[in-house]
C-alpha positions in Angstrom: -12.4 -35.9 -19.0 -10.8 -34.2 -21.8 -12.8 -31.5 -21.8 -11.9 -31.4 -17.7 -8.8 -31.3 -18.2 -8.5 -28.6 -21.2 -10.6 -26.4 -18.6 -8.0 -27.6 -16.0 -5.2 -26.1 -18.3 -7.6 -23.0 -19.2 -7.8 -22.0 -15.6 -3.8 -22.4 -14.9 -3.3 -20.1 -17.8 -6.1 -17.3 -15.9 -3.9 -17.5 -12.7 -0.5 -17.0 -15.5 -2.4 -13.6 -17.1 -3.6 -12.8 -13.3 0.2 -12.8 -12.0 1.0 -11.0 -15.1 -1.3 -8.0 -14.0 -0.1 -8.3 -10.7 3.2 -7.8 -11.8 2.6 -4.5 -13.3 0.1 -3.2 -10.6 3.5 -4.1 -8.5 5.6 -2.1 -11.2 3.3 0.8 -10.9 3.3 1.0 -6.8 7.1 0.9 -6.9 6.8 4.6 -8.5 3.6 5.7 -7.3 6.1 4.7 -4.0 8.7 7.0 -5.2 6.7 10.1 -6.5 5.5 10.1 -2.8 8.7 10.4 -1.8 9.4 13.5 -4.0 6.2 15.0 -3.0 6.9 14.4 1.0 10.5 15.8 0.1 8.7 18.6 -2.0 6.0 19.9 0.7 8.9 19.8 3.5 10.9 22.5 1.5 8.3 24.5 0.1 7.2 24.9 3.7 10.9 26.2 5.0 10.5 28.6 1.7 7.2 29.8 3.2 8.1 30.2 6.6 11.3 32.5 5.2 8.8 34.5 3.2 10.8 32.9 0.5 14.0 34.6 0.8 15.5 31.0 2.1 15.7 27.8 0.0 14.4 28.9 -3.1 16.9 26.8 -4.9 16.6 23.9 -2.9 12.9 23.9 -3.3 13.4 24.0 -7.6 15.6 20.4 -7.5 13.1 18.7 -5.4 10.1 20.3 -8.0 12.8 18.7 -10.5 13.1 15.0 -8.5 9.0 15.2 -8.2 8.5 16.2 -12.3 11.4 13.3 -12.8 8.9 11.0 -10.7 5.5 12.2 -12.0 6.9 11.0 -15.6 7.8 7.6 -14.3 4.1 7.2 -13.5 2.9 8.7 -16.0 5.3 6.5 -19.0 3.9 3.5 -17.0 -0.1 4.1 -17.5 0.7 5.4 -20.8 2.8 2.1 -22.7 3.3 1.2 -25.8 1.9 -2.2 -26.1 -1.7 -0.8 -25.5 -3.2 -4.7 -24.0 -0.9 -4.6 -20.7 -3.4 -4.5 -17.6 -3.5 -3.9 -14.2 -5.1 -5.7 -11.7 -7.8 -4.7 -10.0 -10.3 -3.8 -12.9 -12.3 -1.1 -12.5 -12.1 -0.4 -8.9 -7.9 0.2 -9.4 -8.5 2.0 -12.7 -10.8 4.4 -10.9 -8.0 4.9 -8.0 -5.3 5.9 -11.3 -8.2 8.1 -12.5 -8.7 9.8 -9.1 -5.0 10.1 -9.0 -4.3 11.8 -12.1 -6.9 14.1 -11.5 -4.9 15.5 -8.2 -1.9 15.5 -10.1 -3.4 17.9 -12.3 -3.4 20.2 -9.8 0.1 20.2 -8.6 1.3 22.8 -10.7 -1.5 25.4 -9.3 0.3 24.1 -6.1 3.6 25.4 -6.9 2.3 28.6 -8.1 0.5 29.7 -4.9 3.7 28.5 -3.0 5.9 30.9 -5.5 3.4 33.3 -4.7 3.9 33.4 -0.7 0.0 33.0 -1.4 -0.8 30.4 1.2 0.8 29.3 4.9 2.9 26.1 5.7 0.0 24.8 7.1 -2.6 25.5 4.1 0.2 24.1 2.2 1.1 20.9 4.2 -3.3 20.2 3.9 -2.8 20.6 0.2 0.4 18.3 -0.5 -1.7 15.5 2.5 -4.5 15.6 0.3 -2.6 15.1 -3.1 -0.6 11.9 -1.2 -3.7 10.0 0.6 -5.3 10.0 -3.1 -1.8 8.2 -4.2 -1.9 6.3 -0.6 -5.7 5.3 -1.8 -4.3 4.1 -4.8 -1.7 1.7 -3.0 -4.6 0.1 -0.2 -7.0 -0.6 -3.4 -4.0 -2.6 -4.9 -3.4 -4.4 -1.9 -7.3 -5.4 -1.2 -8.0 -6.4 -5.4 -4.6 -8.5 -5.2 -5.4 -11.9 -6.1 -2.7 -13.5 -4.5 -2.4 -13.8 -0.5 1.8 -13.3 -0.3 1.8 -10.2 -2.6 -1.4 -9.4 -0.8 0.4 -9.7 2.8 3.5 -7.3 0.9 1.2 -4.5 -0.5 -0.9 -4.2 2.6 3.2 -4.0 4.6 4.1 -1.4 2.2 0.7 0.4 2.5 0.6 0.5 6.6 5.0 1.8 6.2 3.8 4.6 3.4 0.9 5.9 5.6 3.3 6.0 8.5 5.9 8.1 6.8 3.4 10.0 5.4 2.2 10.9 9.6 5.9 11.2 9.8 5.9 13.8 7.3 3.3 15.8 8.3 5.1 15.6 12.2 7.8 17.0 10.4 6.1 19.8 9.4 4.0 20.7 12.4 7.3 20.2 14.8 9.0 22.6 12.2 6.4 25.3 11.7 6.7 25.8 15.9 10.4 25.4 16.4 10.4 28.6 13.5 8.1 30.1 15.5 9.9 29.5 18.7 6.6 28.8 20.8 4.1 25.8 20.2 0.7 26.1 21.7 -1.9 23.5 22.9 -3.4 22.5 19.8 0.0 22.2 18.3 1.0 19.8 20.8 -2.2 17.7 20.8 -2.1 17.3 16.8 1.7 16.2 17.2 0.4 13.9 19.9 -2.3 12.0 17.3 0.2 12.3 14.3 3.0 10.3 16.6 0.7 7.6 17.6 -0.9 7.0 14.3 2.7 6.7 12.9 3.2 4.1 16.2 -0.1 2.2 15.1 0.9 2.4 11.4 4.3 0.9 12.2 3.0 -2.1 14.0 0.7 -3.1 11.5 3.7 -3.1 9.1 5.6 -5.2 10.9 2.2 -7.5 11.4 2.3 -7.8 8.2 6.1 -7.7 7.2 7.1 -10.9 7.8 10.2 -12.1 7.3 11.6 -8.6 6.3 11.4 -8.0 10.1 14.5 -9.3 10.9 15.9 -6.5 8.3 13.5 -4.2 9.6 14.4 -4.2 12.8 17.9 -4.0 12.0 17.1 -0.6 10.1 15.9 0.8 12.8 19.1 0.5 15.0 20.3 3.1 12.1 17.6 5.5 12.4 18.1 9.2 14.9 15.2 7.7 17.0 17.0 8.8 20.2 17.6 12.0 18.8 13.9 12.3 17.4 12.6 11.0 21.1 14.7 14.3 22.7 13.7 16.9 19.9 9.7 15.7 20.8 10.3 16.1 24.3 11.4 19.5 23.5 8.3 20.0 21.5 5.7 18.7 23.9 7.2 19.3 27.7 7.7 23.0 27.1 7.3 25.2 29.5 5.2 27.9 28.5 5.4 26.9 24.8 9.0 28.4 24.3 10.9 26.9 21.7 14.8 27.2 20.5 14.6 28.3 17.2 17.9 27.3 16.6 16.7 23.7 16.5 14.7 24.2 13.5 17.3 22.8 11.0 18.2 20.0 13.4 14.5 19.0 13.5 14.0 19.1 10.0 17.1 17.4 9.0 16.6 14.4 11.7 13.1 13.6 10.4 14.4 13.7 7.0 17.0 11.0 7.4 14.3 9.3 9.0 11.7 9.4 6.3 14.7 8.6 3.6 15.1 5.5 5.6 12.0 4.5 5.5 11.4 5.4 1.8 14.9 2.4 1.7 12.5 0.4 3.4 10.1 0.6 0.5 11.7 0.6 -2.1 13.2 -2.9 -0.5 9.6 -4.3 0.2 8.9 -3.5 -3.7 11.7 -5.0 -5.5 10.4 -8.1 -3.4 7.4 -7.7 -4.8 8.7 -8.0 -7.9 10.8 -10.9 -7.3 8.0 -12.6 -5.9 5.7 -11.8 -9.0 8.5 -13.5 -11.4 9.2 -16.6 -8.5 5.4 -17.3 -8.8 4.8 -16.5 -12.4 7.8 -18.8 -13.2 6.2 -21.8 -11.3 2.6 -21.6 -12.5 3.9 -21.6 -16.6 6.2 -25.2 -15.4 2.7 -26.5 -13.8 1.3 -25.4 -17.0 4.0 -26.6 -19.6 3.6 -29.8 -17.9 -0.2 -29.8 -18.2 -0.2 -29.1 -21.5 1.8 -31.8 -22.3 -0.9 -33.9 -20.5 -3.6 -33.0 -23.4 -2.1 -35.0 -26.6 -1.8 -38.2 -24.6 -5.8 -38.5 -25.3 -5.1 -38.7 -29.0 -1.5 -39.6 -29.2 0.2 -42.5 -27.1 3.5 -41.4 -27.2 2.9 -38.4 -24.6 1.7 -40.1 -21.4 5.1 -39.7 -19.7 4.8 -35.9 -18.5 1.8 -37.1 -15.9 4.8 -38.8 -14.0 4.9 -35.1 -12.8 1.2 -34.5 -11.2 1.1 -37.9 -9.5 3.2 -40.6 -8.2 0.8 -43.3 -8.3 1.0 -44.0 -12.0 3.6 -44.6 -14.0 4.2 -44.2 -17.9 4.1 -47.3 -18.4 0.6 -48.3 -17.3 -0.7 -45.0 -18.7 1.5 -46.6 -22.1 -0.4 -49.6 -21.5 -3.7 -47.9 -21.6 -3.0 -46.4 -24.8 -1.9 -48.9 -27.0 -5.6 -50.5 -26.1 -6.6 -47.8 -27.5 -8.7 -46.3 -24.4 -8.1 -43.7 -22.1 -7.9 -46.4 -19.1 -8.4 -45.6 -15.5 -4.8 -44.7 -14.5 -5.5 -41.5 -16.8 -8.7 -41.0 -15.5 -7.4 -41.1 -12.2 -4.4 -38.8 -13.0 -6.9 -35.8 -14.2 -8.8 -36.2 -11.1 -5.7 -36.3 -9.1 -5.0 -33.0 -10.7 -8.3 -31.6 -10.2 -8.6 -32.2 -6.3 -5.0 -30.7 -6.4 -6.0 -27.4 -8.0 -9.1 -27.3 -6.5 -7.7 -27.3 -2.6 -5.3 -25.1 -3.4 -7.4 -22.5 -4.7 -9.7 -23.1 -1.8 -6.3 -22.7 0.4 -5.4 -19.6 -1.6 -9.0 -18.0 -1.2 -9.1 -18.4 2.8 -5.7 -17.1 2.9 -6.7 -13.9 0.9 -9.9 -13.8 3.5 -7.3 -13.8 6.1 -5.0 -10.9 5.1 -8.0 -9.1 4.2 -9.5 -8.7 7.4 -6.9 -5.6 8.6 -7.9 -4.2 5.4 -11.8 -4.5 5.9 -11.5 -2.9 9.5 -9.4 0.1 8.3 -12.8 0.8 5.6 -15.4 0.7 8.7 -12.8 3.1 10.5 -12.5 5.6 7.5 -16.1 5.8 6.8 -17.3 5.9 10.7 -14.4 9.0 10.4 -16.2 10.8 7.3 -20.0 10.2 8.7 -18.4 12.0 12.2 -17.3 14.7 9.6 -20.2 15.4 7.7 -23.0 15.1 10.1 -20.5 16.8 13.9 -18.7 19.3 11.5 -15.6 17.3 12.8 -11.8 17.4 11.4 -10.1 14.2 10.3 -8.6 14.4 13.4 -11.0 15.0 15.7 -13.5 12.7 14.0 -10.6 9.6 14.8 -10.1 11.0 18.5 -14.1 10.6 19.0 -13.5 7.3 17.7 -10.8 6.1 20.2 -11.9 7.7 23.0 -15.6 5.7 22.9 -13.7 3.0 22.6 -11.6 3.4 25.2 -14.5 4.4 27.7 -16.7 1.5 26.6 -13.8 -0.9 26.5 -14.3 -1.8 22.9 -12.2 -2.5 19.9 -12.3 1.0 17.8 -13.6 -1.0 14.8 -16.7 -2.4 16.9 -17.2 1.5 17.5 -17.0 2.7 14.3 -19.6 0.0 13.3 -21.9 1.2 15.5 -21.6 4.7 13.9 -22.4 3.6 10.5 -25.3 1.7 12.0 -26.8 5.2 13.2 -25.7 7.1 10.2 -28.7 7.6 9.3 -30.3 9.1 12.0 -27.0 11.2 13.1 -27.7 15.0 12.4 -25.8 16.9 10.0 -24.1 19.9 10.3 -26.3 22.7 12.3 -29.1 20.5 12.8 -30.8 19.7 16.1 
């Protein structure tokens, strides 16, 4: 039994050191969080400097470079500590998410130059800053699926589904802007501002699925955001006749989204400082559990420290266990005490592990979605967009669930034709 109970104590230190990773997985998605922000901020400027063949907002575009550098060290200072044994949780499928990360990163600064340049379009550029921010969304949804703990789980997959929402928000922003500068806004325009509003929509819902009891603030948020005045400017955007647009409403577009996607970024930055708290609320728990455990282990050798097993079961009392050990046996009531505390940790485990299952589940279906979206790509010559519109609309004319779709695409993956075959 005393070898039970050591292990007992052994595995409530694991879950301590698990929490601890946790922590600073949570530490490193607050500014992973915030160097998105920059970036979002960064790609919306840099297009008004393109679209003004850069004699506009040149100096605007340098202080958001200068919040984004400011943000990029934050990340960087946290993979890079000085105590060399802090870990992250996750093992090697989050490491290889930082790796991936990095590695885009690295190429922000040939970014910049090509913007300087007047060397690419807003639209080449708004590709380029989407793809560096879904490798730092990619790195946020592994965090959330390798998170060992169902509540901090529930949060990361929250923030997750409100970052990739902004992140549609923020590519509206800039397809909404590109044709009010232009003062016209064609068909494809309008059908790609279409799919990036409803994916914000379906992105929003599954944050507030997921949310909680930040709902309650949530939805108080939102009675601060321009939502009417966002509703009008789309209307402007999508029921116009002939594809005429008031240029005039180009700041007014920009600025409105903006204040938006601040508010959300709020919202974040809210959901991560819970995160945190969370962390420390749970950490702080498990080590009392464990002080008290430990305490249990000298009462097999030493008699005068049965008392702190008072606090794993109310069926025996220090006394009896006293009693015990002054015949100079580990009786039953201490026998029954460890298994008391076994059955305890073991359900809750259990409990734990079907809660995690649970949570998971949105995160499983999002996979089979994403890689039914890259088999359409490779083998139809498809866009991301177009490859999730083939997806919807068989579901929608088969009267399935789009997840039960995409399944049946990676069942025929193999026999699917690539690009220019028969």
């Amino acid at each position: 039994m005393r070898t039970a109970l050591s292990y007992l104590v052994a595995a409530r230190r694991c879950e301590i050191d698990e929490l601890g990773s946790l922590a600073r997985t949570c530490d490193l998605i607050r500014v992973v969080s915030e160097l998105v922000h920059r970036l979002q901020h960064e790609r919306g400027v840099s297009n008004l400097f393109l679209a003004s063949k850069g004699q506009q907002y040149a100096e605007l575009r340098a202080q958001r470079i200068a919040a984004t550098d400011t943000s990029h060290q934050a990340v960087l200072h946290l993979l890079d500590p000085e105590d060399n044994t802090a870990q992250f949780s996750g093992g090697a499928r989050l490491y290889t998410k930082i790796a991936l990360a990095l590695h885009a990163l690295d190429e922000l600064q040939a970014l910049r130059q090509s913007v300087s340049r007047l060397q690419c379009n807003p639209q080449a550029n708004t590709e380029r800053y989407k793809k560096l921010v879904n490798v730092l969304l990619a790195l946020i949804f592994e965090a959330a699926d390798v998170a060992v703990d169902p509540d901090i789980s529930r949060l990361l997959i929250a923030l997750f589904h409100l970052m990739q929402g902004k992140e549609f928000a923020g590519q509206e922003r800039a397809t909404g802007g590109a044709a009010f500068a232009a003062g016209c806004i064609g068909n494809e325009q309008k059908q790609s501002l279409e799919f990036l509003i409803e994916m914000q929509d379906q992105a929003l819902q599954r944050f507030e699925s997921f949310a909680g009891h930040l709902n309650r603030e949530w939805q108080a948020l939102q009675a601060s955001m321009p939502l009417a005045e966002l509703q009008g400017m789309r209307r402007s955007l999508l029921d116009s006749r002939e594809g005429k647009l008031n240029r005039a409403l180009s700041d007014q577009w920009f600025s409105c989204c903006t204040l938006r996607m601040d508010e959300l970024h709020n919202v974040e930055m809210h959901i991560a400082s819970v995160l945190q708290q969370l962390c420390r609320d749970k950490t702080s728990k498990l080590q009392h559990e464990l002080d008290a455990q430990e305490q249990v282990l000298p009462a097999f050798g030493d008699p005068e420290a049965f008392s702190p097993l008072a606090a794993f079961t109310t069926q025996v009392s220090p006394e009896s266990l006293r009693a015990d050990s002054e015949q100079g046996t580990v009786g039953p009531h201490l026998t029954q005490a460890v298994v008391d505390m076994l059955h305890v940790q073991s359900a809750r485990l259990q409990t734990l592990t079907e809660e995690l299952a649970q949570v998971r589940t949105s995160l499983d279906e999002r996979k089979l979605i994403e890689r039914a979206k890259g088999i359409l790509m490779t083998h139809r010559g498809l866009d991301e967009e177009s490859a999730y519109r083939f997806l919807r609309r068989s579901a929608m004319d088969h009267n399935r669930r789009i997840v039960e779709v995409a399944q049946s695409v990676l069942s025929l993956s193999e026999v699917l034709p690539g690009p220019g075959k028969p």
